[in-house]
C-alpha atoms as one frame of an Amber mdcrd trajectory, in Angstrom:
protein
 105.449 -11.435  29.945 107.506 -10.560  26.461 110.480 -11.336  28.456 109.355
 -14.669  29.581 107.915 -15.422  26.280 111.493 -14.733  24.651 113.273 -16.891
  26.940 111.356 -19.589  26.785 110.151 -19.414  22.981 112.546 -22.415  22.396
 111.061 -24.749  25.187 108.694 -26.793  23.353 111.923 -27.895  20.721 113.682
 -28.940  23.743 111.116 -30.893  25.062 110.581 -32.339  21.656 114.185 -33.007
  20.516 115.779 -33.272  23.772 113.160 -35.233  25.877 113.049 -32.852  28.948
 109.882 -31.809  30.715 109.398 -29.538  33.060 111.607 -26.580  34.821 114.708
 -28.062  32.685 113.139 -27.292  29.730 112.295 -23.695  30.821 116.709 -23.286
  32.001 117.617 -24.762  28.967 115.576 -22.272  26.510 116.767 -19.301  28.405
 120.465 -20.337  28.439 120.166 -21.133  24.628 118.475 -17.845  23.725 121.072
 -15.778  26.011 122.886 -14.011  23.352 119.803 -14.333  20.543 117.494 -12.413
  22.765 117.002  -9.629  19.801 116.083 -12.523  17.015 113.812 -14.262  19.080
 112.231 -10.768  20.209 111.715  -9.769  16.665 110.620 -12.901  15.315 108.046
 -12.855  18.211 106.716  -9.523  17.456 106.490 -10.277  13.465 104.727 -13.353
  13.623 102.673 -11.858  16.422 101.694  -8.791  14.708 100.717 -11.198  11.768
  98.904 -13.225  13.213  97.192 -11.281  15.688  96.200  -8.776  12.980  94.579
 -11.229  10.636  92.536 -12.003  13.651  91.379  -8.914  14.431  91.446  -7.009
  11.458  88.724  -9.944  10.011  86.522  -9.549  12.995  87.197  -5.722  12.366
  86.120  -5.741   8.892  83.141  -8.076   9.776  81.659  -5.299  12.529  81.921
  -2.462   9.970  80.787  -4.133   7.226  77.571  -5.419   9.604  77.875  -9.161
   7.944  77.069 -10.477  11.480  73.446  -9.287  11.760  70.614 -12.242  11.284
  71.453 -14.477   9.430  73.547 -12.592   6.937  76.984 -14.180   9.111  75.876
 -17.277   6.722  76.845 -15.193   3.633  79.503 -15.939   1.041  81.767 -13.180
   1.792  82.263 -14.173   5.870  82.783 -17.641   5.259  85.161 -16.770   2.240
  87.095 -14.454   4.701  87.117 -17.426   7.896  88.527 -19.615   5.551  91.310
 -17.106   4.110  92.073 -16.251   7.484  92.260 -20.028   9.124  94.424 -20.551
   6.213  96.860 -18.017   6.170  96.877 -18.061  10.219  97.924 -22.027   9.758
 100.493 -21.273   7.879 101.810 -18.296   9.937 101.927 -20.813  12.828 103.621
 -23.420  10.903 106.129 -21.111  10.092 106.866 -20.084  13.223 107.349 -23.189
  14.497 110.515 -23.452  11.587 111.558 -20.819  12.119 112.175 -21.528  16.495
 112.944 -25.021  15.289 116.016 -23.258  13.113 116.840 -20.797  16.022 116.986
 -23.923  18.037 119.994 -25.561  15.824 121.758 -22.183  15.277 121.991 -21.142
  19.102 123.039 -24.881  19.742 125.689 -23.968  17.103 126.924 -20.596  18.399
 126.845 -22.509  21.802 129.574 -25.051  19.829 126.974 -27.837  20.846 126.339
 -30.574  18.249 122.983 -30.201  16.751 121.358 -33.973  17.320 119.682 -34.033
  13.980 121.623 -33.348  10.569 120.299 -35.383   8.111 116.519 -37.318   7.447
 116.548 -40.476   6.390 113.718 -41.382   3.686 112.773 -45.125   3.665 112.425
 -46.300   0.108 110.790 -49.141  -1.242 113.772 -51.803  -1.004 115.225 -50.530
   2.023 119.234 -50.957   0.632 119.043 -47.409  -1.102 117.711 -44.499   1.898
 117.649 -41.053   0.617 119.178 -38.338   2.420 117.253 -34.916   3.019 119.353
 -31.880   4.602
């Protein structure tokens, strides 16, 4: 499952960028990746390991601490640590999905493909004068 999960860890950018569904989308990731197998395996097992141990080490902490007996799951401290947690795993996610988005453009680059996005265009109020964001 790891092994599938590396391969195709940069399918949903392809599908997004490239507009392909399907089995394409699956060949595509796993000739991309070929050669960044090791980056995408680590970066899968760090954001895993973060995120997955947020998760369980809060539901940990809330079975030894007994905060979910009666009515005492309505407490300050387990809704202060739900929230900390949703928060923190949010942003875990959202970094994740940078970081394949930038492993998507670099293994297009090693590949000596062009990368179809370089520069964001910012609409400003009279339209003559766009600002450019690398």
């Amino acid at each position: 499952m790891l092994w599938l999960r590396v391969n195709w860890s940069l399918a949903y950018v392809i599908a997004v960028v490239e507009s392909k569904c399907g089995y394409e989308t699956l060949r595509r990731s796993a000739n991309l990746v070929k050669g960044m197998r090791w980056i995408a395996f680590w970066t899968h097992l760090f954001y895993g390991l973060t995120i997955g141990g947020m998760v369980i080490g809060t539901n940990v902490l809330f079975v030894l601490l007994g905060e979910m007996k009666g009515d005492k799951w309505k407490s300050f401290s387990v809704i202060s640590q739900t929230v900390q947690c949703s928060v923190l795993g949010s942003l875990a996610m959202n970094q994740f999905l940078v970081l394949n988005v930038v492993l998507y453009m670099y293994c297009k680059d090693l590949k000596g493909e062009k990368v179809p996005f370089e520069y964001v265009y910012l609409p400003s109020d009279d339209e003559k004068n766009n600002h450019a964001i690398v």
